[in-house]
Backbone as numpy.savetxt, mean C-alpha at the origin, in Angstrom:
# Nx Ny Nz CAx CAy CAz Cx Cy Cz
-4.52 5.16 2.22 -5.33 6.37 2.22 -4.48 7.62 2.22
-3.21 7.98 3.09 -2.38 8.65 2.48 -1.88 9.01 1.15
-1.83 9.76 0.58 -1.31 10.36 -0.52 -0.23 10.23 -0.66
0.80 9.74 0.10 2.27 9.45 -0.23 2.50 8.38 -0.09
1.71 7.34 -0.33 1.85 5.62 0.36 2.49 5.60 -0.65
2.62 5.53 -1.85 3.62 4.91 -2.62 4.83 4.91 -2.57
5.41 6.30 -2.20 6.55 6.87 -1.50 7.04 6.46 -0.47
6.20 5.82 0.51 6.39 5.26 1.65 7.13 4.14 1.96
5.93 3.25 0.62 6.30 1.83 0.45 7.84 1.44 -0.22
7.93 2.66 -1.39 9.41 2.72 -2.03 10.12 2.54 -0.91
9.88 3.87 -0.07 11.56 3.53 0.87 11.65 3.04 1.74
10.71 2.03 2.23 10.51 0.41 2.85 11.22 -0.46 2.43
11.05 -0.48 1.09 11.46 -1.53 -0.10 12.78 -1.20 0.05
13.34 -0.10 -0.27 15.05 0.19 -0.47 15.39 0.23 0.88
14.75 0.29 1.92 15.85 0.34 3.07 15.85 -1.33 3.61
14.88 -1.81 3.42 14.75 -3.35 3.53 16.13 -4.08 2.61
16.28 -3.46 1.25 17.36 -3.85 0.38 18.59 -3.23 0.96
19.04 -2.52 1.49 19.81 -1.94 2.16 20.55 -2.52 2.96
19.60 -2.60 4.27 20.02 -3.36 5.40 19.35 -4.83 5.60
19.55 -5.53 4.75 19.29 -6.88 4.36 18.11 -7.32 5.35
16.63 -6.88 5.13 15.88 -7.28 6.28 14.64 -8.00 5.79
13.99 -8.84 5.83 12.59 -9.25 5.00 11.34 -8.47 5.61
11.36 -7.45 4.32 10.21 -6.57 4.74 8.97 -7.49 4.60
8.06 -7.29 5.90 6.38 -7.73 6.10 5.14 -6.92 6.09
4.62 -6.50 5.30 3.83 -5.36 4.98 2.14 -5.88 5.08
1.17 -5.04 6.07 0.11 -5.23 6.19 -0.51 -4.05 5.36
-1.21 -4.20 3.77 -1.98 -3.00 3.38 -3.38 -2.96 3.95
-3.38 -1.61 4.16 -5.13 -1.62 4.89 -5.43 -0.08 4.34
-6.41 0.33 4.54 -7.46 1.25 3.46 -8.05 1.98 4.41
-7.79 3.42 5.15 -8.86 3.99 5.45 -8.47 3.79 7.04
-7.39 3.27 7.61 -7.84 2.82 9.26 -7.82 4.25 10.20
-7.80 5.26 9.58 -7.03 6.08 10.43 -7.52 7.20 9.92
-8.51 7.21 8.49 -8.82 8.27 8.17 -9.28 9.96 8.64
-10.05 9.75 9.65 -11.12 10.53 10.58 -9.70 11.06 10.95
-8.97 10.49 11.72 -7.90 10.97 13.08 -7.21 11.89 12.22
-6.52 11.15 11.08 -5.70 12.27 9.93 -5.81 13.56 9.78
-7.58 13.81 9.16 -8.22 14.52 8.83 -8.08 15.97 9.96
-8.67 14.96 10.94 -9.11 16.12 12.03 -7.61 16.46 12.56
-6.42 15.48 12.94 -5.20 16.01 12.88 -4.90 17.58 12.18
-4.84 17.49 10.77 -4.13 17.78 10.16 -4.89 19.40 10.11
-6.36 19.29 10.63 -7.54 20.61 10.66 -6.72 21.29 12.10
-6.38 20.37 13.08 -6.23 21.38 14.30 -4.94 21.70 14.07
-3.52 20.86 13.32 -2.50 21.19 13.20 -2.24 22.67 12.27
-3.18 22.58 11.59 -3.46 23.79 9.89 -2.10 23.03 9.35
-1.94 22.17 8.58 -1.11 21.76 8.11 -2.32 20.92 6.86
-1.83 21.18 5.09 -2.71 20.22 4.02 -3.12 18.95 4.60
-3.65 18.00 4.30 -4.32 17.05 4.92 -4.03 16.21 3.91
-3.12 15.04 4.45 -2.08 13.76 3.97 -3.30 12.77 2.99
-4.58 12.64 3.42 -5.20 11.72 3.04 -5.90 12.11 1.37
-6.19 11.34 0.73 -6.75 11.59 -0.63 -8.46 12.08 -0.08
-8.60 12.62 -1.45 -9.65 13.77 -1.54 -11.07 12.86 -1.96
-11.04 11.69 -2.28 -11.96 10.73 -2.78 -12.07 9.55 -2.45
-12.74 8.91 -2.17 -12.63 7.22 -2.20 -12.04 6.67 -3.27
-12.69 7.28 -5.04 -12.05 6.62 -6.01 -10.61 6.81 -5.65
-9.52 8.00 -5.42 -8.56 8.01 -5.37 -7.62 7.08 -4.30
-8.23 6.99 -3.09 -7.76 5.83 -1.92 -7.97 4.54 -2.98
-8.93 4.13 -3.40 -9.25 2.72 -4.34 -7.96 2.33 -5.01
-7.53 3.61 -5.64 -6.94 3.48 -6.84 -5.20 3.50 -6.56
-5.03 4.22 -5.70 -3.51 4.00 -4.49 -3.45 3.14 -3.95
-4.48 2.43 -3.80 -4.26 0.96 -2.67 -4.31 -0.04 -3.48
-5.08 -0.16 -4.62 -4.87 -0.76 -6.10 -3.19 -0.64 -6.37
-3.03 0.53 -6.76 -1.15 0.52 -7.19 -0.30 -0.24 -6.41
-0.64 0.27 -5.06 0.86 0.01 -3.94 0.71 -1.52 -4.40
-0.64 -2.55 -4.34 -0.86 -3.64 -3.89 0.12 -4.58 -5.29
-0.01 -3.69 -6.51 0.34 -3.88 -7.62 2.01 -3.70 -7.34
2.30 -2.40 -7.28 3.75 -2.09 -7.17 4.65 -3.01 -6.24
4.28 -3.97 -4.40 4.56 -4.22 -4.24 4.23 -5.56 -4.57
3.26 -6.11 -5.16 3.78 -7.66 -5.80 4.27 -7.87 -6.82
4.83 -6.77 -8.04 5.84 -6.88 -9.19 7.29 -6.73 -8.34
7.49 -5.85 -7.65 8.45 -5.96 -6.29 9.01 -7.19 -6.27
8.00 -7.99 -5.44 8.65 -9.17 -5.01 8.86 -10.29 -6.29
8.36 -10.40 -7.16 8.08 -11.11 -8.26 9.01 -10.74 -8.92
9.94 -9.32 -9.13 11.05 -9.13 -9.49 12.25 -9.58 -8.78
12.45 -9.49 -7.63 13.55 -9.24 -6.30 13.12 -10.55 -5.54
12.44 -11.81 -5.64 12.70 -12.59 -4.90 11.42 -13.05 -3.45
11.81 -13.54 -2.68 10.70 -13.19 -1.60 11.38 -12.87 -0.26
12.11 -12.02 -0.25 12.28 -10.92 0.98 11.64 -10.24 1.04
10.01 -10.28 0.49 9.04 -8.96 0.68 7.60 -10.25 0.62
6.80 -9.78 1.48 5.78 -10.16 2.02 4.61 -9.31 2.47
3.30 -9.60 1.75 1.97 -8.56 2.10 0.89 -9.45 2.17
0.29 -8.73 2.91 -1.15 -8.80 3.19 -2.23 -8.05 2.72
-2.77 -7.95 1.94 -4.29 -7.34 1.40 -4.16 -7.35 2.30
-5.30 -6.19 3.37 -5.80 -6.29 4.44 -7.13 -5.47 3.67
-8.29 -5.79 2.87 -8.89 -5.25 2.37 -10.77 -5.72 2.26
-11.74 -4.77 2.45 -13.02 -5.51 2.66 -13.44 -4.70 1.37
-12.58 -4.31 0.48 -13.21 -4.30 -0.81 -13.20 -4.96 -2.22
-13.91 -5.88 -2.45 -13.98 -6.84 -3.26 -12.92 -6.60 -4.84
-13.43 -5.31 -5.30 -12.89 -5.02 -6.30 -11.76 -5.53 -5.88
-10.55 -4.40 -5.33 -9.36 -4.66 -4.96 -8.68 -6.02 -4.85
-9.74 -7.03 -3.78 -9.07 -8.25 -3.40 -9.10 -9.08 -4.81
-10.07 -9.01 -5.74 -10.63 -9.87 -7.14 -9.41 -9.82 -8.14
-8.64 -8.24 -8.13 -7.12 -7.20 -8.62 -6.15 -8.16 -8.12
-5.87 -8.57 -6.87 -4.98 -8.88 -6.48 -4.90 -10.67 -6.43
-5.80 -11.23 -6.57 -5.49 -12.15 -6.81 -5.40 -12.69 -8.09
-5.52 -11.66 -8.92 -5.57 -12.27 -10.67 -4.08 -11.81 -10.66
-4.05 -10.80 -10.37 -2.16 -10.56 -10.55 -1.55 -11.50 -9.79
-1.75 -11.89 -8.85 -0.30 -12.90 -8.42 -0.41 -14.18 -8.86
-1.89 -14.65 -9.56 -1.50 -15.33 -10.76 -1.14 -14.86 -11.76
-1.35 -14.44 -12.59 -0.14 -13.86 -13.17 1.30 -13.97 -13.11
1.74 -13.43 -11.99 2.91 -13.00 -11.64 3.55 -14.97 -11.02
2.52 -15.56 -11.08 2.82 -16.98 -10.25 2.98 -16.37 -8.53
2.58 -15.76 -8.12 2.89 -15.62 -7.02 1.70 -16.40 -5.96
2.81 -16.87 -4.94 1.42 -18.13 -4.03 1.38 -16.95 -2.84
């Protein structure tokens, strides 16, 4: 739901490659939204979270994408979890890691 998750996840990925560690990644959608929001209203600081649902959909779609070509490139020192109660998404992710052969 952040707007910089992709960014996030990148330098997870490279510091995991770095310091030789098997990154374990739980994706989840939305857990924290409200708190962000209202954070970021009393801080006066832009507000981290996307402006739409389609846009959260569609970032949590990528990362889920970006990090299973990840591992499907680089091996399995990288490990995720959908953590997701939206069908679309989960239906996405399991056609790609067939695809990708990934169990």
């Amino acid at each position: 739901y952040l707007k910089d998750t992709l960014e996030r996840v990148e330098m997870d990925l490279k510091r995991s490659e770095r310091y030789s560690f098997h990154l374990g990644a739980k994706l989840v959608r939305g857990a924290y939204m409200e708190h962000e929001r209202e954070r970021s209203k009393n801080l006066q600081y832009p507000c981290p979270i996307h402006d739409t649902a389609e846009d959260t959909h569609q970032c949590y779609d990528e990362v889920v994408e970006y990090v299973m070509r990840y591992r499907w490139q680089n091996g399995s020192g990288t490990e995720i979890m959908v953590a997701s109660h939206n069908q679309a998404s989960i239906e996405k992710a399991v056609v790609l890691m067939n695809q990708l052969g990934l169990q």
